[in-house]
Backbone bond lengths (Angstrom), bond angles and torsions (degrees), N, CA, C in turn:
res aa  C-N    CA-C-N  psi(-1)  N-CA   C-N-CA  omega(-1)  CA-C   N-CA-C  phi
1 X - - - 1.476 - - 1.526 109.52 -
2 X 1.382 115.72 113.60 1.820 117.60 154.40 1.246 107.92 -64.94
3 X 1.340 96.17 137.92 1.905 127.63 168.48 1.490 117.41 -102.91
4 X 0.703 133.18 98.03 1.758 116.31 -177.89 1.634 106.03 -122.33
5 X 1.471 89.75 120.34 1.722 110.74 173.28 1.471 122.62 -70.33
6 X 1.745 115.66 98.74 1.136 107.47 -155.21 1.538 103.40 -100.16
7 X 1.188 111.24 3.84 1.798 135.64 169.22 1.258 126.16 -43.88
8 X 1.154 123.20 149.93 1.843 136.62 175.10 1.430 93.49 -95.94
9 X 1.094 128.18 117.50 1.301 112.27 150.56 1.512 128.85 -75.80
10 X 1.421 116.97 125.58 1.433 143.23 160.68 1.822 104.11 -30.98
11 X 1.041 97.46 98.65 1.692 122.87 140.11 1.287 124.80 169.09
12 X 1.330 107.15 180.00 1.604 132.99 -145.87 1.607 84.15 -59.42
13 X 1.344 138.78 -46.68 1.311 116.25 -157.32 1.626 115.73 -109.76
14 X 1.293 108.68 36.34 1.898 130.60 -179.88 0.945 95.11 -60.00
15 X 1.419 122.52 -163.38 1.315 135.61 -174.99 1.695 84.61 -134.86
16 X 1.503 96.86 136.00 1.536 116.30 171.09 1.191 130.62 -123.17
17 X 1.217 139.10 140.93 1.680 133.29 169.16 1.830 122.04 -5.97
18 X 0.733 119.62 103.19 1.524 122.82 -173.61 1.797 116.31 42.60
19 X 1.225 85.69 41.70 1.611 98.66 -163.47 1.694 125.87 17.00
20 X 1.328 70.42 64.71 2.220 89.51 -179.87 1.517 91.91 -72.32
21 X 0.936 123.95 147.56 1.605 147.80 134.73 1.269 119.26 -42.42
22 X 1.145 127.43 -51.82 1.414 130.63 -169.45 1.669 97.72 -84.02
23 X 1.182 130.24 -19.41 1.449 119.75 156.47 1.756 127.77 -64.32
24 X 1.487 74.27 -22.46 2.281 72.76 -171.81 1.349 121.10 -38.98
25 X 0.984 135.77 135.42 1.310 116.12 162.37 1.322 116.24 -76.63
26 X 1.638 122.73 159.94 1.591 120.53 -155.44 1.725 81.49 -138.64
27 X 1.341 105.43 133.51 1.983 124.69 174.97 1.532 103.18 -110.67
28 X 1.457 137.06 110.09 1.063 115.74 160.72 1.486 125.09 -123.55
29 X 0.976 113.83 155.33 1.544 121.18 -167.91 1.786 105.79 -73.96
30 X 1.274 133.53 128.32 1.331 115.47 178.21 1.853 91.22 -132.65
31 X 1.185 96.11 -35.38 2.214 92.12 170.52 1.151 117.83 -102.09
32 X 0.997 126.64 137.35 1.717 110.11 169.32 1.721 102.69 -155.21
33 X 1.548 123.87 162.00 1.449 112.06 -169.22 1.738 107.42 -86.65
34 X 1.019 123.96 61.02 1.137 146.10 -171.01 1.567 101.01 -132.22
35 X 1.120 124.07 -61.17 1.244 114.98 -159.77 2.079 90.80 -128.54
36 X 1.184 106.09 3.13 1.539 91.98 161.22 1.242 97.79 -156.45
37 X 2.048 110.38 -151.31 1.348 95.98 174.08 1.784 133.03 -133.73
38 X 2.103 78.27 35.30 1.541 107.33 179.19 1.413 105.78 -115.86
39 X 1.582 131.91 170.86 1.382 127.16 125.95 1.559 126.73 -85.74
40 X 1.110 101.09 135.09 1.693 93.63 147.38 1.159 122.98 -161.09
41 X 1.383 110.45 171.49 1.733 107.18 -179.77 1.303 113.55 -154.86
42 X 1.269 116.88 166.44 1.613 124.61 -155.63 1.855 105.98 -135.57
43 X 1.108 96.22 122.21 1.387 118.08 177.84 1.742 125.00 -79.93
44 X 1.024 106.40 102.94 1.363 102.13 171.29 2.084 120.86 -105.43
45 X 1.515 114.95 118.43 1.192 119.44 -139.20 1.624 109.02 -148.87
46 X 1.786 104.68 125.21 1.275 91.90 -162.32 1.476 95.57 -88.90
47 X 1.345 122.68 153.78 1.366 117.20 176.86 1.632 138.05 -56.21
48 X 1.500 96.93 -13.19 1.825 101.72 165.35 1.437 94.42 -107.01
49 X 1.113 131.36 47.67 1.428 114.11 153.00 1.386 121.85 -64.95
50 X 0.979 135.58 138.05 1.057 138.26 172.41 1.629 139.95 45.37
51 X 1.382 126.76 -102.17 1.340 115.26 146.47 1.240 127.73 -93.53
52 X 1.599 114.19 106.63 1.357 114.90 175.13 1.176 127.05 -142.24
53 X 1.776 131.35 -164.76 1.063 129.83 -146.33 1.924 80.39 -137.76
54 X 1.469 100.98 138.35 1.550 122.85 168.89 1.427 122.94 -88.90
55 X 1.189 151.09 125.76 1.344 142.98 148.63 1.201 129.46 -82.76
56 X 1.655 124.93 166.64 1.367 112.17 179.01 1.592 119.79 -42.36
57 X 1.321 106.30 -61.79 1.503 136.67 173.75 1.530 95.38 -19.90
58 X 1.184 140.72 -41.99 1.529 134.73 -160.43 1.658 95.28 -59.78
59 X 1.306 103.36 -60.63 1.666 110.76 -162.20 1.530 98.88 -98.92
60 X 1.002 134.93 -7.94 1.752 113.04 -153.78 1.723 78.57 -149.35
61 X 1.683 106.41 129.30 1.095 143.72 -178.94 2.103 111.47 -81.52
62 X 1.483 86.12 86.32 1.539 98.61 174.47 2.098 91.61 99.96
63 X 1.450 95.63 32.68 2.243 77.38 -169.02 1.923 88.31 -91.27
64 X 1.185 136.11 -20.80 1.137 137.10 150.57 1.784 113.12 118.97
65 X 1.142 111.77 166.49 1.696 97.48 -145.07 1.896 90.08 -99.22
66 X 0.874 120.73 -146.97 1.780 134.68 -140.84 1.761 85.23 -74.10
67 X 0.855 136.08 -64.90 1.423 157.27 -149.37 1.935 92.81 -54.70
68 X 0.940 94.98 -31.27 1.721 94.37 171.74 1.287 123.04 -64.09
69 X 1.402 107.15 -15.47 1.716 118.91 174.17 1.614 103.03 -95.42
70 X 1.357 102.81 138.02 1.660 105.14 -174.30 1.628 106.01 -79.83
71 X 1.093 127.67 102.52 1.432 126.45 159.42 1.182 132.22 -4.69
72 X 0.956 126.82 -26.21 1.767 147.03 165.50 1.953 81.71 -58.80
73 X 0.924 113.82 -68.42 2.060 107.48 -148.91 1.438 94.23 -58.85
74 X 1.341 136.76 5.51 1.743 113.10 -167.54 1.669 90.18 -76.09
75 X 1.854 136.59 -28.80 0.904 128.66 -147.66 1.408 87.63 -136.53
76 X 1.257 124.33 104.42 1.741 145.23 -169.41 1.419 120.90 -156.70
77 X 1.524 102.20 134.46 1.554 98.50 -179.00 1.764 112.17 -66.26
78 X 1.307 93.31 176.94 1.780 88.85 -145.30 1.990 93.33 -158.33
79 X 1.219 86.62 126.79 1.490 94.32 169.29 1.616 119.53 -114.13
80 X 1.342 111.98 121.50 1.844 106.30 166.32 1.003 125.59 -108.91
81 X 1.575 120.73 143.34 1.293 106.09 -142.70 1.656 79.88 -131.80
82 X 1.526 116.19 150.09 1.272 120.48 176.16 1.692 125.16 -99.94
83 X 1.477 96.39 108.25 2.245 97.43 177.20 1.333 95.30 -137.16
84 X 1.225 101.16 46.57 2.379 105.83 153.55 1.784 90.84 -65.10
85 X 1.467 131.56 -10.09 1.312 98.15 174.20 1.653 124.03 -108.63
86 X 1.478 81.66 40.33 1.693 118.81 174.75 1.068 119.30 -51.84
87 X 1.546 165.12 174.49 1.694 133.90 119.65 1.337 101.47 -120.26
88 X 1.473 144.75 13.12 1.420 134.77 -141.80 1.638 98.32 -171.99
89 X 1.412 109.82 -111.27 1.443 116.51 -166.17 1.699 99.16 -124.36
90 X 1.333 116.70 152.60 1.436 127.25 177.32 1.871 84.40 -90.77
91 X 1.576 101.16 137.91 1.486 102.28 176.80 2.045 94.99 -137.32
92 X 1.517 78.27 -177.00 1.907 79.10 -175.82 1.337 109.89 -69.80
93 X 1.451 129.43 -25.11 1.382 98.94 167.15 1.204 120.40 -96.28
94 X 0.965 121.97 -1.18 1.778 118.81 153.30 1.727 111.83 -52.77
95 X 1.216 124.05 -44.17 1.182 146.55 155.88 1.399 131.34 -34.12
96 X 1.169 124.85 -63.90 1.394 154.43 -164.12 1.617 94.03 -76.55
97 X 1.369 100.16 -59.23 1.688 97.11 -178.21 1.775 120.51 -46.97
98 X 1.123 123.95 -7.43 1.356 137.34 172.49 1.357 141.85 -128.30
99 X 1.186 118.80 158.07 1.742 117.09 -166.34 1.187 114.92 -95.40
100 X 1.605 101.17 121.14 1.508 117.56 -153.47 1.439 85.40 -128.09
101 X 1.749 130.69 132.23 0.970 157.71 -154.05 1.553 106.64 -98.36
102 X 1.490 147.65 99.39 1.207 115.19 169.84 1.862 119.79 -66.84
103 X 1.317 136.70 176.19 1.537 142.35 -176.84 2.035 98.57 76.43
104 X 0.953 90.95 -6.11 1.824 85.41 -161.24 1.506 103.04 -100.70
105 X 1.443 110.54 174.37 1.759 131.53 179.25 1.296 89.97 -104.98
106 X 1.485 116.40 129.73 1.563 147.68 174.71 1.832 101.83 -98.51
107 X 1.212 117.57 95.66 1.608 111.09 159.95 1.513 109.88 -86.74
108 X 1.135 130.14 143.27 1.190 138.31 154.23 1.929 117.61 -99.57
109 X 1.346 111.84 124.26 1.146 118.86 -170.13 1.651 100.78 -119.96
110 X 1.743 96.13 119.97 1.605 100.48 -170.76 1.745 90.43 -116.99
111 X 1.702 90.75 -165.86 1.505 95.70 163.79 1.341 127.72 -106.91
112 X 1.433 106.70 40.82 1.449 142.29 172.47 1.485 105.25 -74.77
113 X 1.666 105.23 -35.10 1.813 121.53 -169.62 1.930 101.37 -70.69
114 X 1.466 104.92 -25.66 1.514 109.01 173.71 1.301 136.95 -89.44
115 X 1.575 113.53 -0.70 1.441 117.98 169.08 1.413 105.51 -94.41
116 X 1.242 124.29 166.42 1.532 133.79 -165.60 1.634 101.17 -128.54
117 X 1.653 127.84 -29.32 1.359 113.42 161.94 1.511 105.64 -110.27
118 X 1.586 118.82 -151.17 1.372 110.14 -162.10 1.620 84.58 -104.23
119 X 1.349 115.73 161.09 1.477 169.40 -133.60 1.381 86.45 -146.27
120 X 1.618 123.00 124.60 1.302 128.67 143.96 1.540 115.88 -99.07
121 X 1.170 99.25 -5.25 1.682 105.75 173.08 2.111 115.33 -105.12
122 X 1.546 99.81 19.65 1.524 99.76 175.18 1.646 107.87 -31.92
123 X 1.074 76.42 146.53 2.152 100.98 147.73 1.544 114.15 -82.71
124 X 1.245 109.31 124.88 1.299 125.55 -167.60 1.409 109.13 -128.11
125 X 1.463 123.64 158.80 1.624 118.04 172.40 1.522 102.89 -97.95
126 X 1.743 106.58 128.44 1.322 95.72 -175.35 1.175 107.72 -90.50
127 X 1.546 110.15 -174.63 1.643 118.72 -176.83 1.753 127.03 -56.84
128 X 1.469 112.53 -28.51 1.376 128.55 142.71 1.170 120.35 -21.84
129 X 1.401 101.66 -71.00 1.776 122.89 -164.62 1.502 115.50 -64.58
130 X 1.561 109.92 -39.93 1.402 136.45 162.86 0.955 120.40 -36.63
131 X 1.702 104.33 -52.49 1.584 114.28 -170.73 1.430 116.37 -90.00
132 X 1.250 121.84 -18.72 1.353 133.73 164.88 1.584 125.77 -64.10
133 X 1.899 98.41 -26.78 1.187 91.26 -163.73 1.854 109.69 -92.21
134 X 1.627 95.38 -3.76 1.365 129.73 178.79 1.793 92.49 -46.50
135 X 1.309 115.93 -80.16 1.372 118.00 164.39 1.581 156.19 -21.03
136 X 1.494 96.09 -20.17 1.866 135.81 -156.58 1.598 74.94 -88.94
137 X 1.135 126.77 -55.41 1.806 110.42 -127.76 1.114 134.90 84.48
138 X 1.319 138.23 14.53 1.177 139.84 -174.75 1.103 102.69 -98.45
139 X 1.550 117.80 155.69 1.335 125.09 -156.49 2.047 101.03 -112.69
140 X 1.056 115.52 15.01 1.802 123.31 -164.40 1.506 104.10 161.83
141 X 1.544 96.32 128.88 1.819 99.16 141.58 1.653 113.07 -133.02
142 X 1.155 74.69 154.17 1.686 86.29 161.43 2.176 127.70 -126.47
143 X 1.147 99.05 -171.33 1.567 107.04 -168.43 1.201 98.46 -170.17
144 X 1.594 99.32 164.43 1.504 125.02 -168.78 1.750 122.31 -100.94
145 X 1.236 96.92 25.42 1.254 126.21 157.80 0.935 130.69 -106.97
146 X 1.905 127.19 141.42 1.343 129.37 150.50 1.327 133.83 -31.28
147 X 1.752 104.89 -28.09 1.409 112.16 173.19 1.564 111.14 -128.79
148 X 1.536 113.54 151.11 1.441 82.89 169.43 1.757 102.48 -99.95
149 X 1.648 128.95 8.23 1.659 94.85 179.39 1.873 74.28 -123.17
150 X 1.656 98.46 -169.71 1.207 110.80 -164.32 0.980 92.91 -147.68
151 X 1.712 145.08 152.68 1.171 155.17 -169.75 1.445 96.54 1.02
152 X 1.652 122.79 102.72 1.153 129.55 167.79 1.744 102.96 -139.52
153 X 1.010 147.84 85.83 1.514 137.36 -161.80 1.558 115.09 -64.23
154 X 1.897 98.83 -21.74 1.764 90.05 -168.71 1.660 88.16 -106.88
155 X 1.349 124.13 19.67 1.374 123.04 -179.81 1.541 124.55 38.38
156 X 1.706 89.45 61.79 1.589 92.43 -174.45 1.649 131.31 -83.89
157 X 0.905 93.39 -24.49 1.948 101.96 161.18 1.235 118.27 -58.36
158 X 1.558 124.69 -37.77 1.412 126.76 -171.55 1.369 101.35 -80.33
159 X 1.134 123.93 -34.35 1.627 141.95 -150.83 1.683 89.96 -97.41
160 X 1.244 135.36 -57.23 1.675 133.23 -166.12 1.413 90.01 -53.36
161 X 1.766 124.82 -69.03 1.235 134.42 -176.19 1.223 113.82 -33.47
162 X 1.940 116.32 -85.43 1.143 133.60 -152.08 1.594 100.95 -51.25
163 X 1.778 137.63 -34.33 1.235 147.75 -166.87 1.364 106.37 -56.13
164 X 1.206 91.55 -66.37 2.073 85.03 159.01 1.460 146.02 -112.69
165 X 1.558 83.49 50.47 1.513 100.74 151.49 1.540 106.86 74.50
166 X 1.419 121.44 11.82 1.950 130.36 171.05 1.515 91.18 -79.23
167 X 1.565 95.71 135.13 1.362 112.21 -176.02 1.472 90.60 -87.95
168 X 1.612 101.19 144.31 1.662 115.76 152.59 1.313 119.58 -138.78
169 X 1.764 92.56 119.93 1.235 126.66 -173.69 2.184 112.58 -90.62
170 X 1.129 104.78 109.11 1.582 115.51 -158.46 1.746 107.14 -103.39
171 X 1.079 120.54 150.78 1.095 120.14 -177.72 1.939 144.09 53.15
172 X 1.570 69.54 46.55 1.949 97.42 -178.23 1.607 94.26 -73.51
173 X 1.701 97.10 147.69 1.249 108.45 154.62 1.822 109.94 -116.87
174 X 1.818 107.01 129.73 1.198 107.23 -159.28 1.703 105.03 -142.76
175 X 1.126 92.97 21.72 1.564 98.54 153.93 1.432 141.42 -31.41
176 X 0.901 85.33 -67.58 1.709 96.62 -178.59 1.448 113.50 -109.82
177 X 1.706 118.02 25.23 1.239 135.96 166.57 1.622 107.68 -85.41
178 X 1.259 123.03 121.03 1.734 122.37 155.91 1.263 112.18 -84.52
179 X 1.141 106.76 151.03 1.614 130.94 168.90 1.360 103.96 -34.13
180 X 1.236 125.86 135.20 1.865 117.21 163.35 1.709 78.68 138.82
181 X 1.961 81.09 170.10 1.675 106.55 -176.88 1.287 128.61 -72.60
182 X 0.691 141.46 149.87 1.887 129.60 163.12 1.827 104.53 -145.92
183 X 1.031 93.44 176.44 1.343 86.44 152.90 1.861 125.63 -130.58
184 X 1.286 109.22 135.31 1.545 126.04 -155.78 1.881 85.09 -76.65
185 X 1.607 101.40 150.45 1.443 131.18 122.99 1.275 122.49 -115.97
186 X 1.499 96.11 134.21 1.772 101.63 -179.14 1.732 86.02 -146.44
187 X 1.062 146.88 119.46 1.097 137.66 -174.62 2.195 93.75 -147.29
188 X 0.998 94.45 123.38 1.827 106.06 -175.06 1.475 124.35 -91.98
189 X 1.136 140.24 150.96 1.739 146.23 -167.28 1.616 95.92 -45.56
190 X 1.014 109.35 127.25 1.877 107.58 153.99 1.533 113.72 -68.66
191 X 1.174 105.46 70.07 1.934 104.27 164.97 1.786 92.05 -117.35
192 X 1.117 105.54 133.64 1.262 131.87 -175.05 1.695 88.12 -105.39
193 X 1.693 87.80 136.61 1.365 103.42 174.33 1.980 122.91 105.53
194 X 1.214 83.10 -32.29 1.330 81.60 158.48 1.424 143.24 -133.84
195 X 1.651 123.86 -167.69 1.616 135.84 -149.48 1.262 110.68 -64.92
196 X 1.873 114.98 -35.16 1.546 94.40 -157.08 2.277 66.02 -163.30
197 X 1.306 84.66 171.76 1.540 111.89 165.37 1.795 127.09 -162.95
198 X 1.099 112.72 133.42 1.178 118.09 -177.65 2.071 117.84 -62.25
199 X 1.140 103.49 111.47 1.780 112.46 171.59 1.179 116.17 -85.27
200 X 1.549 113.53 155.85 1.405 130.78 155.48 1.419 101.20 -76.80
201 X 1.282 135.68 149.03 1.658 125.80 162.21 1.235 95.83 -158.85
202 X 1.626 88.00 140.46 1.479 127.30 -167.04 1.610 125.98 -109.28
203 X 0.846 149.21 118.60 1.319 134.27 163.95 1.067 122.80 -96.49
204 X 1.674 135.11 104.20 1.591 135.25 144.15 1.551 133.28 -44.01
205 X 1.159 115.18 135.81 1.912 103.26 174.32 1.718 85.77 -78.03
206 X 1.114 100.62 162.80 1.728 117.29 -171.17 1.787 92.25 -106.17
207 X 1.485 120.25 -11.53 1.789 114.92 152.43 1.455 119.66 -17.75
208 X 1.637 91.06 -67.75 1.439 121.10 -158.61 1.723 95.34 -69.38
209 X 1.179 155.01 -39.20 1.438 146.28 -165.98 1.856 91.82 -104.72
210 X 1.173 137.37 9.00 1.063 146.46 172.19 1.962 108.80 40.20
211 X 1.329 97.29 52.54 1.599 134.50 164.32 1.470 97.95 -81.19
């Protein structure tokens, strides 16, 4: 069985959303065998750090936090589809030209997967693409961005999606991912109550469950 780590790893010097400061995540040491005879340490972490999962609640006032997604979807077959020969926004006919699965997780793999800090000029799915994908059946996408829209003021990509309830999963690393099916884990913190939470995510070849 292949495993593929489709994760940001957590620390202080990641790459963050417009590289705000007040996003960093902060690790601090409070035990250590120095002064006792445990370690430990305490995480302080903004909830889109890195690789994570969005809820209605982010964009839409009362649309309701993680728990609105049925627990069954953290672990779903999953198609990624390759437009690193993107330069701008994924739109519907960027879209249309390919086979998009309804019940399934849609990754989009740009050349977002090849920078190592943040990009203020990411590839983003535009509002087009959004609305097209409204149609597919798919139950989530994700991208290799911190965000999935980019200069949008009325935040219409997050808002077409999040309305009915398509998960978006932000800040994949998909490098060394090829095009083809697998099936995803992305499964997020049980804190009830809020917008978004940070995942582990995994990719399976769908070989191995003989999908």
């Amino acid at each position: 069985m292949t495993i593929i780590d489709i994760s940001m790893p957590i620390q202080t010097s990641m790459p963050v959303y417009k590289n705000r400061d007040e996003k960093r995540p902060i690790i601090q040491v409070v035990r250590d065998f120095v002064s006792g005879s445990v370690y430990e340490s305490r995480l302080s972490i903004d909830m889109h750090t890195g690789t994570h999962i969005d809820a209605p609640l982010h964009m839409i006032e009362d649309g309701g936090d993680l728990a609105v997604y049925p627990k069954e979807r953290w672990v779903s077959p999953c198609t990624v589809l390759d437009f690193t020969h993107v330069k701008d926004g994924i739109t519907e006919k960027d879209l249309m030209q390919r086979d998009i699965l309804s019940g399934e997780f849609l990754l989009l793999k740009t050349q977002n997967s090849f920078y190592e800090g943040f990009n203020p000029d990411f590839v983003y799915l535009e509002r087009t693409g959004a609305e097209y994908l409204l149609e597919t059946g798919i139950i989530g996408v994700g991208i290799d961005s911190l965000g999935i829209e980019r200069s949008q003021p009325g935040h219409e990509t997050h808002k077409t999606l999040l309305r009915e309830r398509i998960m978006i999963l932000e800040g994949l690393r998909l490098k060394e991912v090829t095009e083809g099916r697998y099936i995803l884990i992305a499964a997020p913190l049980n804190i009830p109550g809020v917008e978004a939470s940070p995942v582990r995510a995994f990719l399976i070849d769908r070989g191995f469950f003989n999908l």
